[in-house]
Each structure stands twice: as C-alpha cells, then as structure tokens.
C-alpha positions in Angstrom: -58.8 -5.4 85.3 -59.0 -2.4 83.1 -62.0 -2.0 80.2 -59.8 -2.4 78.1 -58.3 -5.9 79.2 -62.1 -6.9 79.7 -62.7 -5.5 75.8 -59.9 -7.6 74.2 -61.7 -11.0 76.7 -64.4 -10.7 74.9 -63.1 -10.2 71.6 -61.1 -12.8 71.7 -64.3 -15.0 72.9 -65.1 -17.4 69.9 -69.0 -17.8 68.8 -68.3 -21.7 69.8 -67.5 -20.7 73.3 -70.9 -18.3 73.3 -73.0 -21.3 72.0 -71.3 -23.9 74.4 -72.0 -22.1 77.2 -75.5 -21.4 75.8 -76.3 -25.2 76.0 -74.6 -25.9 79.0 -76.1 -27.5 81.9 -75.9 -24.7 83.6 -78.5 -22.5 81.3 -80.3 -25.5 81.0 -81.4 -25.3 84.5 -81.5 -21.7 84.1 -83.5 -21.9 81.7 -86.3 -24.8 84.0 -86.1 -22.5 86.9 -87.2 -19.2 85.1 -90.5 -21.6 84.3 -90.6 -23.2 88.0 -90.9 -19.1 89.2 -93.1 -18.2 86.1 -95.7 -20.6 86.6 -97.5 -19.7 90.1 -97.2 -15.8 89.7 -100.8 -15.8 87.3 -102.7 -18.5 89.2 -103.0 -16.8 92.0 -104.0 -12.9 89.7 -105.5 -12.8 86.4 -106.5 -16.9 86.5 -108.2 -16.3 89.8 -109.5 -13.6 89.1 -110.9 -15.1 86.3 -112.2 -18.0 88.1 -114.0 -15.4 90.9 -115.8 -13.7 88.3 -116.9 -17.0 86.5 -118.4 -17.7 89.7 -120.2 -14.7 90.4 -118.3 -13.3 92.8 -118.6 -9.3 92.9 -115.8 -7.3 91.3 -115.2 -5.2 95.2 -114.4 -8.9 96.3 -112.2 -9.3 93.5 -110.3 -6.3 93.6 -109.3 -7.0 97.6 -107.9 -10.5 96.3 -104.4 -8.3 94.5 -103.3 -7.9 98.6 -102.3 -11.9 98.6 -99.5 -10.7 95.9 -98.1 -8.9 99.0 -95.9 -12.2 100.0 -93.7 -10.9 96.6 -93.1 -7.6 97.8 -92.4 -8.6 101.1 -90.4 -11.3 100.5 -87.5 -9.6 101.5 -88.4 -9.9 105.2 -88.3 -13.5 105.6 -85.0 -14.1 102.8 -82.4 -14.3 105.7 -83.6 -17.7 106.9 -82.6 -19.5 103.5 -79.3 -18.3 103.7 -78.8 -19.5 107.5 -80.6 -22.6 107.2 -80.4 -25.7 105.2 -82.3 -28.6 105.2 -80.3 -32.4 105.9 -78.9 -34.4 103.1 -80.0 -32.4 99.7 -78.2 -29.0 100.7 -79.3 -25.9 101.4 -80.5 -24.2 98.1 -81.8 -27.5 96.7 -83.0 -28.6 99.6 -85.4 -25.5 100.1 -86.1 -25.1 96.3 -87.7 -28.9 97.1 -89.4 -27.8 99.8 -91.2 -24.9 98.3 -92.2 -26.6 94.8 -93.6 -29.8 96.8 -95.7 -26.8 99.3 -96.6 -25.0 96.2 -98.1 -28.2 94.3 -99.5 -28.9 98.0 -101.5 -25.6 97.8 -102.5 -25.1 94.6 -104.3 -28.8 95.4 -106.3 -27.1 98.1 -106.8 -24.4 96.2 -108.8 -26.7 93.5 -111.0 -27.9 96.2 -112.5 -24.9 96.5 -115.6 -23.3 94.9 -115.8 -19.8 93.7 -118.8 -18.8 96.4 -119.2 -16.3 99.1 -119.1 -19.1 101.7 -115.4 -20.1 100.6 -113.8 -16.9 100.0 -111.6 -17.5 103.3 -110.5 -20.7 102.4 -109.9 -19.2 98.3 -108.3 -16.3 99.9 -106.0 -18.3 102.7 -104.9 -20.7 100.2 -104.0 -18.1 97.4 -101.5 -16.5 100.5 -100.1 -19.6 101.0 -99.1 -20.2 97.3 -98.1 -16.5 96.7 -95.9 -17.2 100.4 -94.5 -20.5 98.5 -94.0 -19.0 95.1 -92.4 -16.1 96.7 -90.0 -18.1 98.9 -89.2 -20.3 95.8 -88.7 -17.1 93.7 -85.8 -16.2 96.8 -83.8 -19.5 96.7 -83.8 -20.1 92.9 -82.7 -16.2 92.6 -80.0 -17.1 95.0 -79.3 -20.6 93.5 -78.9 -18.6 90.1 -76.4 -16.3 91.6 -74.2 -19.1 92.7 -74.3 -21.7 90.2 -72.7 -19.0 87.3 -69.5 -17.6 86.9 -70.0 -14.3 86.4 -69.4 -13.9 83.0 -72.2 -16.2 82.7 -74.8 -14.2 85.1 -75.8 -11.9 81.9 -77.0 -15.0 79.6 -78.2 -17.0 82.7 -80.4 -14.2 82.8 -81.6 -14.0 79.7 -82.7 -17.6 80.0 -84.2 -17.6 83.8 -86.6 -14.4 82.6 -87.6 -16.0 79.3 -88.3 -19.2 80.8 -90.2 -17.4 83.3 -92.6 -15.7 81.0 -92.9 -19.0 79.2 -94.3 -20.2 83.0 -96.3 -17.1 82.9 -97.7 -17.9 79.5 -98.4 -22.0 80.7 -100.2 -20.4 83.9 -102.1 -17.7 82.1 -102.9 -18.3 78.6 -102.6 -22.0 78.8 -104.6 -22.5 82.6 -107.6 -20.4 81.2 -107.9 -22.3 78.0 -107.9 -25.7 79.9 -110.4 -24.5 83.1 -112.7 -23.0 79.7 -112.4 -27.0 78.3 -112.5 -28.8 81.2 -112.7 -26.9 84.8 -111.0 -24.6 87.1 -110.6 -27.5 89.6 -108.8 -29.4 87.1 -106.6 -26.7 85.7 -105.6 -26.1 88.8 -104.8 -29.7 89.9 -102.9 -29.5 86.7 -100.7 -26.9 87.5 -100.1 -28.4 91.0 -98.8 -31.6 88.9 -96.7 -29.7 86.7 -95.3 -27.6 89.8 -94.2 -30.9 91.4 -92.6 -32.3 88.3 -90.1 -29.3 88.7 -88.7 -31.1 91.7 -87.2 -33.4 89.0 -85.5 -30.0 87.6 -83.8 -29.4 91.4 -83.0 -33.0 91.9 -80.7 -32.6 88.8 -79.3 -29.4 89.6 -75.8 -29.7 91.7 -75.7 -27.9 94.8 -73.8 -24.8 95.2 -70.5 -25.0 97.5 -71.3 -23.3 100.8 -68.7 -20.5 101.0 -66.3 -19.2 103.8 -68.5 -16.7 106.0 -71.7 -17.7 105.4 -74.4 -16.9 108.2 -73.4 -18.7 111.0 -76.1 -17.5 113.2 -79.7 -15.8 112.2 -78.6 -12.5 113.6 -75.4 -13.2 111.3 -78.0 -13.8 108.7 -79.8 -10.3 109.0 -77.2 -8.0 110.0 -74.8 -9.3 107.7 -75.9 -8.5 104.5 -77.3 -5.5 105.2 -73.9 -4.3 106.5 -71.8 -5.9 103.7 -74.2 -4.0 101.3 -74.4 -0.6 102.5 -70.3 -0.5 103.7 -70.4 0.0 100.0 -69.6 3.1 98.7 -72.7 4.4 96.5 -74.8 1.6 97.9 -77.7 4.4 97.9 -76.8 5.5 94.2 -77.2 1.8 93.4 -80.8 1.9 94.9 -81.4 4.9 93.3 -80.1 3.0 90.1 -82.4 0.0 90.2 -85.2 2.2 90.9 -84.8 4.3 87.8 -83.3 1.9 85.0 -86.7 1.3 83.5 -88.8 3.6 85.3 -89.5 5.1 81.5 -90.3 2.0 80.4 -92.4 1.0 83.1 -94.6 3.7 83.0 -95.4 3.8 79.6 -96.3 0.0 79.8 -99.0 0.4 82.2 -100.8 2.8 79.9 -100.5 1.1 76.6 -103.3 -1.4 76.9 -106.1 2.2 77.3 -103.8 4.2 74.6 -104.5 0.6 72.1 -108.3 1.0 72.9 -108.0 4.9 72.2 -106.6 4.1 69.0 -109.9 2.1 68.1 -107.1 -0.7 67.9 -109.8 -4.3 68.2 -109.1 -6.5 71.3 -108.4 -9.1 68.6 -105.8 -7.0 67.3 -104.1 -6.3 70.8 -104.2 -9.8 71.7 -102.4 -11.0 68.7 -100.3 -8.1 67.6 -99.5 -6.7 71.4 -100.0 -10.1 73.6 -98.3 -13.1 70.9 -96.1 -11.3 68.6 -95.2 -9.1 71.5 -94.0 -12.1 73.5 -91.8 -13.5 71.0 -90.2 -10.2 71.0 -89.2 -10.0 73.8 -87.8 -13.7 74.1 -85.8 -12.8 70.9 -84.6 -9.7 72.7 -83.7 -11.2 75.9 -81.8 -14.2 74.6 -79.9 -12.2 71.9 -79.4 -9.7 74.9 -77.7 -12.7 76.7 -75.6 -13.2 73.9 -74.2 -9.5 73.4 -73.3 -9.6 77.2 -70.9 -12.3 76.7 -69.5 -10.7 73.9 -69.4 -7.1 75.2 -69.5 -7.2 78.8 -72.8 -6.0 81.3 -71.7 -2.5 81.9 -71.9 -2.1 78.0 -74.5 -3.8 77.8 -76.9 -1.8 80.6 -75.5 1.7 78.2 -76.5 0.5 75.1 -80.0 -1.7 75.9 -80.5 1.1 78.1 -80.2 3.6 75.8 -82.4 1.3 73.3 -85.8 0.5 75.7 -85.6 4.5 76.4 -85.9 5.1 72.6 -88.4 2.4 71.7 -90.7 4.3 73.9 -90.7 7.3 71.4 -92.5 4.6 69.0 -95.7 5.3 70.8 -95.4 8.9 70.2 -95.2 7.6 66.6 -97.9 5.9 67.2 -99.9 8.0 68.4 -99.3 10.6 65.3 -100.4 7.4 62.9 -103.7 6.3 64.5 -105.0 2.8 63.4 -102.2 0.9 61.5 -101.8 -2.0 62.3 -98.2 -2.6 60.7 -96.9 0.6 62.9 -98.8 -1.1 65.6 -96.1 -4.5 65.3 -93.2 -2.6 64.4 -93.5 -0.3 67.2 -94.6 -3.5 69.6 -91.6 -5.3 67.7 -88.8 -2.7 68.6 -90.2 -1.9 71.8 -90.6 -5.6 73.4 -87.4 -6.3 71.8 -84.8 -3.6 73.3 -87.5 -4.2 76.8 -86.2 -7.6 76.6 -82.9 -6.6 76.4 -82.6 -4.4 79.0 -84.4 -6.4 81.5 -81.9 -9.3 80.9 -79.1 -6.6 81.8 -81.0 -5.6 84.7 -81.2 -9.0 86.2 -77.7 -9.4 85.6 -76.4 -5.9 87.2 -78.6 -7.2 90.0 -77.5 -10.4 90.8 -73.8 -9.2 90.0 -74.8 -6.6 92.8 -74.9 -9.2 95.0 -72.4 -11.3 98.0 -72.3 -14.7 97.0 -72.4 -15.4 100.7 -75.8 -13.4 101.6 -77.0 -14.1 98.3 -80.7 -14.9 99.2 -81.3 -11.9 101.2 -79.5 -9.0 99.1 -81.4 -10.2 96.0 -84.8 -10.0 97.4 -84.1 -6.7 99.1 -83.0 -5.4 95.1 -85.6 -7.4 93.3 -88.1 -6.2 96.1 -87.0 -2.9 95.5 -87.2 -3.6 91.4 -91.6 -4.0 92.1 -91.7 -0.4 93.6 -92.0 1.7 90.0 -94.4 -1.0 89.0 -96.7 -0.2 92.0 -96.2 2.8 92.8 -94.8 5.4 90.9 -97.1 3.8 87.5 -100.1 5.1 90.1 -100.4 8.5 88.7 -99.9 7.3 84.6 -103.7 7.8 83.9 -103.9 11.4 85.4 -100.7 12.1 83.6 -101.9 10.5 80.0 -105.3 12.6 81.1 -103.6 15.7 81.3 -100.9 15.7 79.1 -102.2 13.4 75.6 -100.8 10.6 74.6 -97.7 12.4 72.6 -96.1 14.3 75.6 -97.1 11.6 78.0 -94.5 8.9 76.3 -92.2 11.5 75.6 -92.0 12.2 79.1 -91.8 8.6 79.6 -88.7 8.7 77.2 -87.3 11.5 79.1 -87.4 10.4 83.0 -85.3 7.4 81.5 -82.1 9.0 81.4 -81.5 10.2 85.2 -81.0 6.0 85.3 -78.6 6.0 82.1 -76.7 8.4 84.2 -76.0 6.7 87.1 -74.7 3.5 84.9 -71.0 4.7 85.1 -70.5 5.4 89.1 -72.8 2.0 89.8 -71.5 -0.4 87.9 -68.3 -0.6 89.5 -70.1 -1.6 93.0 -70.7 -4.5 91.3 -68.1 -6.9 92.7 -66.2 -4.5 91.4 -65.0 -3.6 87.7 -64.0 -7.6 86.8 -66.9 -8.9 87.7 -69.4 -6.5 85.6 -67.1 -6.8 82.7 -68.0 -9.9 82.7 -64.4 -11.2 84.0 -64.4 -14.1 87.3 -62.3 -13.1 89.9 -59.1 -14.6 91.0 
C-alpha cells in the first residue's frame, strides 16, 4: 500500500476509534505486562545494592554484584525454547509467562531469607541470577506475547503503554521497595514484591492466548535456525542492526552523563531528585502515551522521523543548560522537553522493533533486537566521562546531538524491512 493510501487511513481514523482502542483489552494488558517486566529489573540493582551496603558489605563486593544483570543481555541465547515449547493446557505464551512470574515470586522469597553478610553472599548472589534468569525469560515471552496479541496498527500504542507501565514497575521496585525496607525491612520488602509478582499471574490468566500460526518451530533446531535465517534473508537486515544501534545512541549518551553535569551545576540532590527523578518521570509517561497516540494517527515510519528528529534536539537543551548554570526553571524545562520527545521516541522504537519481527519466531528475533538495543547503554556510554573530561560540557552534548543523525538516516531504507511498507504504516496485512 502506498504512503499515501496509509496517509488518507489515518486521516480518516476518528479520535473515538484512537480512544477505543486506547481502552481496549488489549492495552489493558499491555499496559499490566509493561509493570509485570518493570518490577524485578531494580530489586535485583540499585535495591540490592542498597540493601548490601546497609549491611556493611564492601563497595568491591558490590560493584561485582552488576554481572547477575548478564541474564538480560544474554537472554537472547536461551529465547528459542519459548517459541518451540509450550507448556499443556494454558498455551504456550501464557503458559510460560505463568511459569516465570510464579519462579520469580519463588526467588525473590529466597532472596528475603537472606542476610546481607559476608557468609551469605553466595546464596544473595545465586538467588539474585535466578531472578534476573526469571525476569529475563519473562521479559522474552511477554515481548513476544505483545507482538502477537496486536494488530499492527496497534504495536505503536501497545508500546507506549508496555514501556510506561514498565517504568511504573520500575518506580514500585525502586522508589517504592526502598521506602518500605527503610519502614519496615529489606526481608519484608522483598517478600512484598514476591507477592505482588505473583498477583500478576492473575494478569496472564486473563489474557487470551495468541493463535499458534502456520510454520511455527516444529523442532528446536527449527527453532534456532529459523529465525535467524528468516531475519537475515532480508535485504538490509545488517542496516536494520545498524539502525537499532544508532536510533538513540545521542540520547543515550548524554543520559549517562547528566546526573555528574547536575552536580557540576551545584544543582542540590534535592533538586535532582524532584526536578530530574519525579517531574522527569511524568514526562516521559506524557511523552510516551501521546507518542502512542500520534502513531495511530500518523503511522510509525513518521513517527520514528519526527520523535527522532525531536529526542536529537532536546539534547541541545543541555548545551543550554550548561550556558545558564543554576536555574532551576531551565533545569525543568530542559528535563521537561527532553524526557518528553525521549519518551516518544522510545515508544516508536519499541514499535519499529517488534514490527521488525516474524510473528512465527517472535520470541527469539525480539530478544536478539532488544539484546542488541542494551549494547549503546553498556558499551559505547563507556567512554562519556573521558569525553565530557575532554571536551566540556557544551561540545560534549552537542556531539551527542550530532552522532544522532547517522540513525535518522537510515529511517527511510529500514522501515520498509518492517513487514514491509503496510505494516509500518501502521496498515494489517491481508
């Protein structure tokens, strides 16, 4: 279908159709799952952390505790076996989703029988794996469950309501876990979590299962050849890669400076936390949902243009910044506009990605992209401080703006690997 066909779709889609399928079932679930993935990812960094130095443990210990994240980048390796297995009676997204939130409330129990000492360290340490394994897998199915459960002119919006319900997890696990261990315990926070990890099974149990389509793994070497085949047939699979690595590479790397640059700034951890941390937050679910929104309207290749070309420019606001010192007004308005178009973009991304992807091999082509997604965040943010060090603060975000736009040019030739042209103009198939 042509652009301009796909144009005069969502033109002629009314704002009753937009908020009907806003408060579908559907998003709904969406919506649960986003906070089923959100809510494991902090208990097992910054909440643990947290409860190792509370007791006494030395920061060297600490620091070796970020390797039982690895289960997230790795997840990849193990994704095959959800899409060639299913468990009896429930199905076989549902009936691993179960699975994995029951393991997950399972190990975050054990992990509250522990004590913060040198003598348990192996049995904090084992049981953190096990729920960053759990969480991990979960992460795998309800990506692929999320996949199949949309049309795709609903993947941009179910997006936008998976990731904000996912921070809101995030925000429960974090904010909300350290306040309850600092009123109560960490034994108890972490039973809590455990309880409210096994209430999402009530979330799955309500969910309809996916159909199981026509060529669908038959066999586990089906299940890892096959998608890796079906993906790199494609022509520009490698410009895709190169794609998803570079989308918000800009914005990536200026984030994992800010939090030094606010301190620089003589900004008050008071300050940060309220202005960067709160207000921040609620930025970026306003941006992500509205992003949703526009995607329906306007289609996702338009979309990953124009909130592409938005997070790139927000990141000129810390230059800004920069130039105007302590204010605490530029300091929201520049947090405002950046969280905002970040939100907005990510929601595309997550889209592009999942539209990327062969409803058949679903589980293991997304956790090979979103896999993928973690390596700026890791690896290429490495060298930020040297760069910050060397540069200032001015030319080091407007470099950050600048390496943006090799990914804003690769937009046009990879959006049409994306199922093709109908599917990422938002258009279903026939």
């Amino acid at each position: 279908m042509s652009a301009d066909n796909a144009a005069a779709r969502h033109a002629a889609l009314s704002w009753r159709d937009t908020l009907r399928a806003m408060l579908s079932r559907r998003m709904l679930i969406a919506l649960l799952m986003g906070f089923a993935s959100g809510l494991p990812l902090l208990l097992t960094g910054s909440v643990l952390q947290a409860w190792l130095k509370d007791g006494g443990i030395d920061l060297a210990s600490i620091g070796l505790f970020a390797l039982v994240g690895l289960p997230y980048t790795l997840k990849f390796l193990w994704a095959p076996l959800f899409d060639r297995y299913a468990l009896p009676r429930v199905g076989r997204r549902r009936g691993w989703m179960i699975a994995m939130q029951l393991a997950l409330a399972a190990a975050l129990g054990a992990l509250s029988l522990a004590q913060p000492t040198p003598g348990h360290l192996l049995w904090i340490s084992a049981a953190a794996l096990i729920v960053a394994f759990f969480s991990a897998s979960q992460d795998i199915v309800i990506d692929a469950y999320r996949r199949e459960s949309l049309a795709d002119d609903e993947l941009g919006l179910g997006s936008a309501l998976y990731v904000n319900g996912y921070r809101v997890g995030m925000l429960v696990a974090g904010g909300g876990g350290l306040i309850l261990a600092d009123h109560t315990s960490f034994a108890f926070m972490f039973q809590a979590m455990a309880a409210c990890m096994a209430a999402c099974v009530l979330v799955t149990v309500y969910a309809p299962e996916p159909p199981l389509l026509k060529g669908s793994p038959a066999t586990l070497q089906d299940a890892f050849i096959l998608p890796l085949r079906d993906y790199f047939e494609r022509n520009g699979a490698w410009l895709a890669l190169a794609f998803i690595l570079l989308y918000k590479i800009g914005d990536t790397m200026a984030s994992s400076m800010t939090t030094p640059f606010y301190l620089e700034l003589n900004y008050s951890k008071t300050e940060i936390g309220a202005v960067v941390k709160v207000f921040g937050f609620w930025a970026t679910i306003a941006g992500g949902t509205l992003g949703g929104i526009i995607i329906m309207r306007i289609g996702l290749a338009r979309a990953l243009w124009v909130f592409g070309l938005g997070q790139m420019l927000s990141t000129l606001g810390f230059v800004a910044l920069a130039h105007a010192g302590h204010n605490t007004i530029a300091l929201a308005t520049v947090i405002a506009v950046e969280n905002f178009t970040g939100g907005m973009g990510t929601t595309a991304f997550v889209g592009f990605m999942a539209a990327l992807t062969n409803r058949r091999f679903t589980a293991t082509q997304y956790a090979l992209l979103s896999s993928l997604m973690g390596v700026p965040r890791v690896l290429l943010a490495a060298p930020t401080g040297w760069l910050a060090l060397t540069l200032g603060w001015p030319a080091f975000f407007a470099l950050c703006t600048l390496i943006a736009v090799p990914g804003l040019l690769l937009i046009r030739s990879v959006t049409r690997l994306a199922g093709g042209a109908e599917v990422i103009d938002g258009q279903r198939p026939q």
